[in-house]
C-alpha positions, 0 to 999 in steps of 0.5 A: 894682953898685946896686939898678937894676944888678941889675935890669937883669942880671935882667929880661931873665930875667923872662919866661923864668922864669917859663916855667920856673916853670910847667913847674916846677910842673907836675910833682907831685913829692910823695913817693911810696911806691909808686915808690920805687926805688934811684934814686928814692928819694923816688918818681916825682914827685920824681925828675922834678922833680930831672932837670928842673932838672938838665937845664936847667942842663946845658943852660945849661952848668952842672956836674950831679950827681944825688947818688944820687937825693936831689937835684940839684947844679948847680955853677959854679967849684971850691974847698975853700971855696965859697957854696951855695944850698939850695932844695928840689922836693919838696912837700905832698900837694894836699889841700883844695878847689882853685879851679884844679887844683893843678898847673896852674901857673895864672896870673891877675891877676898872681899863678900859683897851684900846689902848691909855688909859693911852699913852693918851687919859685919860689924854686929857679927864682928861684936859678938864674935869679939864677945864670944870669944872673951866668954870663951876664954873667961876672960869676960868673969863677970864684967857687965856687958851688953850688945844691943842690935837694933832694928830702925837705925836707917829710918830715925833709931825709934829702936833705941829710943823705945830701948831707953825711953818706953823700955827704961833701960839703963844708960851704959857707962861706957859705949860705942856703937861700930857703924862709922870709920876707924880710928873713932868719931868724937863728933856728928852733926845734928839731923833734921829730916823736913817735909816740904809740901806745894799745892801745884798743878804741874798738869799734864805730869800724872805723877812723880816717884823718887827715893827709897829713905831719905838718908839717900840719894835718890838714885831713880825717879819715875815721872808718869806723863801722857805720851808726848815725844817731843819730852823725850826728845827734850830730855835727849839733846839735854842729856839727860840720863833716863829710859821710858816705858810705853803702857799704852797711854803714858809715858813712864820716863825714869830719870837715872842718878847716883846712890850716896849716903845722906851725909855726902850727898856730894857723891851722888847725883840726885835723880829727883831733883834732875826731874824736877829740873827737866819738868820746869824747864820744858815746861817752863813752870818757874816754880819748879825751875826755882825749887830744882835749883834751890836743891841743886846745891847740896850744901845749901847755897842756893837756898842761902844757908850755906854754913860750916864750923871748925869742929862739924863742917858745912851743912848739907841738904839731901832730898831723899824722896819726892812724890808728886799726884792730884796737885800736891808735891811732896818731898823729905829732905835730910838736913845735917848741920854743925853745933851753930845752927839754930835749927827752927830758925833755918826751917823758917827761912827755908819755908819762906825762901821756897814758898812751901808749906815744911814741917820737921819729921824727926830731928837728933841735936849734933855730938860733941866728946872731949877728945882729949878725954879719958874715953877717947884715948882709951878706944884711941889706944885700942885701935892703935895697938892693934893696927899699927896706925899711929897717924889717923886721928879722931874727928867728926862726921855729917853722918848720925849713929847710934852714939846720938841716942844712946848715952856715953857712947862713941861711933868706933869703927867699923871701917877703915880708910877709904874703904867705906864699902859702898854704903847705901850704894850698889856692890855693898862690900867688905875686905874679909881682912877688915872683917877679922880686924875688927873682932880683934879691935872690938875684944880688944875695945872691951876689955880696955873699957872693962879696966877704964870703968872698974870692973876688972 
């Protein structure tokens, strides 16, 4: 089949979809503590979200399971060998000043607009589609395919971890998973999110409340403090961006950032760390003044582990949430780094360069494929024949996917150029057009794999 095949498979699908889409995003699948149950184990919001697709796709006779509540599996075929699709449905906290209301599923002028649009939610509409659309047509026969959305890929990917690891489920012979950029990624940085602890009185601060998920920005921070005027009037001649709130007693001053994802905290602007940074200066704290500017630098120079590699790039460290009460201040930060960091070495010098107590939450090792390989080529071609891009290349992210936790498998897509749709950020969108591209490119994908790997 050529390019204008597969679009005549899928455009029938076009409109559907994006209905789908809609209803999709409705549902703020965000992870949710306080509903957490043994069979929600991320929350609510993400549970509803995994029983909607899977009840699409029993509905279009496809095989379902639920996995324990971790994520959804939607099967065609049987095999010791098969392809699989890793997508996920759960997405950021809605943070920032929204235009429209962030799970409204929005359309205008081409493009809808939702949390979770495009970071990735369209992409795992626009798997299943490309997959009913193959069934539809029989194209599908009985190759051995899966798609596998999971519920956790923002906050560590327990999701697959529970889907191979406690579940046994086989690793495909060939995967991708559709929540990086086009044309594909042979390679991501390692991980590590940290946790830095320092016993300080940072009186008369009550409290301090910054970030979402440690893969962001933290875009607000709220520093609760007894009324003091000449605070405000600090922070005004210093420019600072923030509001405040008189409750009576205190003064809750907001300090006011930028969102970005965790992996190019360069485009964002950390309203944290300009807390901390105001707190030590006024208050001339040197402790605090040191550690703002230790985690000012986003690629780590100030804390002297600046580095980068041909393959994977500069390290980069995002402090994602921060929490100061009762003498205790807390904060996670998301390291990413190349194939040459030692990462528990770095931990150790960063625990005793900022004279805090740090101990690693969770940790993925970097990735690395041939891109010469077999594999590469094949999803290469793909996006070439049915873009027309014969000049974009393969490369490597600072961002994790799925293609870390789940074997033999490559981030393909999901967006193109520089329309990354403002991940993580407010305004999250997607160009319909893109949309319906990427159902062709991912039939496309599966049944070019489907030949790679011997079945048809």
């Amino acid at each position: 089949m050529n390019k204008n095949d597969y679009l005549k498979l899928t455009k029938p699908y076009f409109e559907k979809a994006l209905r789908t889409l809609q209803e999709f995003v409705r549902i703020p699948s965000v992870h949710d503590a306080n509903t957490i149950n043994k069979n929600m184990p991320y929350g609510k919001g993400v549970h509803t979200a995994l029983i909607y697709i899977g009840e699409l796709a029993k509905s279009d006779g496809f095989e379902v399971s639920y996995c324990d509540g971790h994520c959804v599996e939607i099967q065609h075929g049987k095999g010791n060998d098969d392809l699989a699709i890793f997508a996920h449905a759960d997405v950021v906290p809605a943070t920032g000043n929204w235009d429209n209301p962030p799970f409204s599923g929005f359309i205008k002028d081409g493009y809808i607009y939702s949390r979770g649009v495009s970071d990735d939610k369209g992409a795992a509409i626009a798997s299943y589609y490309a997959l009913k659309a193959l069934k539809d047509a029989g194209l599908l026969k009985d190759i051995p395919v899966r798609l596998v959305i999971g519920g956790n890929e923002e906050r560590g990917s327990t999701c697959m971890n529970y889907y191979f690891n406690t579940l046994k489920k086989a690793a495909p012979k060939y995967g991708f998973t559709p929540d990086a950029t086009f044309p594909l990624i042979y390679g991501e940085k390692g991980i590590t999110n940290y946790e830095s602890i320092l016993e300080i009185d940072l009186s008369p601060i009550i409290s301090i409340n910054g970030g979402e998920a440690a893969n962001s920005v933290i875009d607000k921070t709220v520093v609760t403090l007894p009324k003091e005027d000449k605070f405000l009037n600090f922070l005004h001649n210093k420019k600072y961006s923030f509001t405040y709130e008189d409750d009576g007693s205190n003064y809750k001053v907001i300090f006011h950032g930028k969102s970005a994802h965790g992996s190019t905290p360069e485009f964002g602007f950390n309203a944290g760390i300009a807390a901390l940074k105001a707190i030590g200066d006024y208050f001339d704290n040197k402790k605090i003044r040191e550690l703002a500017k230790q985690y000012h630098d986003v690629f780590g120079a100030n804390l002297g582990e600046q580095s980068k590699s041909e393959l994977l790039g500069l390290t980069t460290f995002n402090v994602g949430l921060i929490n100061y009460e009762n003498g205790q201040l807390t904060f996670v930060t998301n390291f990413r780094y190349h194939e040459k960091v030692d990462v528990n070495e770095t931990i150790k010098r960063i625990e005793n360069k900022t004279k805090t107590k740090v101990r690693i939450l969770s940790t993925s090792k970097h990735l690395l494929f041939d891109p010469t390989s077999d594999f590469v080529k094949t999803l290469l071609k793909v996006y070439q024949n049915e873009t027309g891009d014969k000049v974009s290349k393969p490369f490597t992210i600072g961002g994790g996917t799925y293609a870390k936790e789940c074997p033999n498998t490559i981030a393909f897509g999901c967006s193109f150029g520089d329309r990354h749709g403002n991940i993580h950020a407010p305004n999250e969108y997607l160009l319909i057009e893109d949309f319906n591209m990427q159902i062709r490119i991912y039939a496309h994908a599966i049944m070019a794999l489907a030949k790679l790997g011997g079945f048809i």
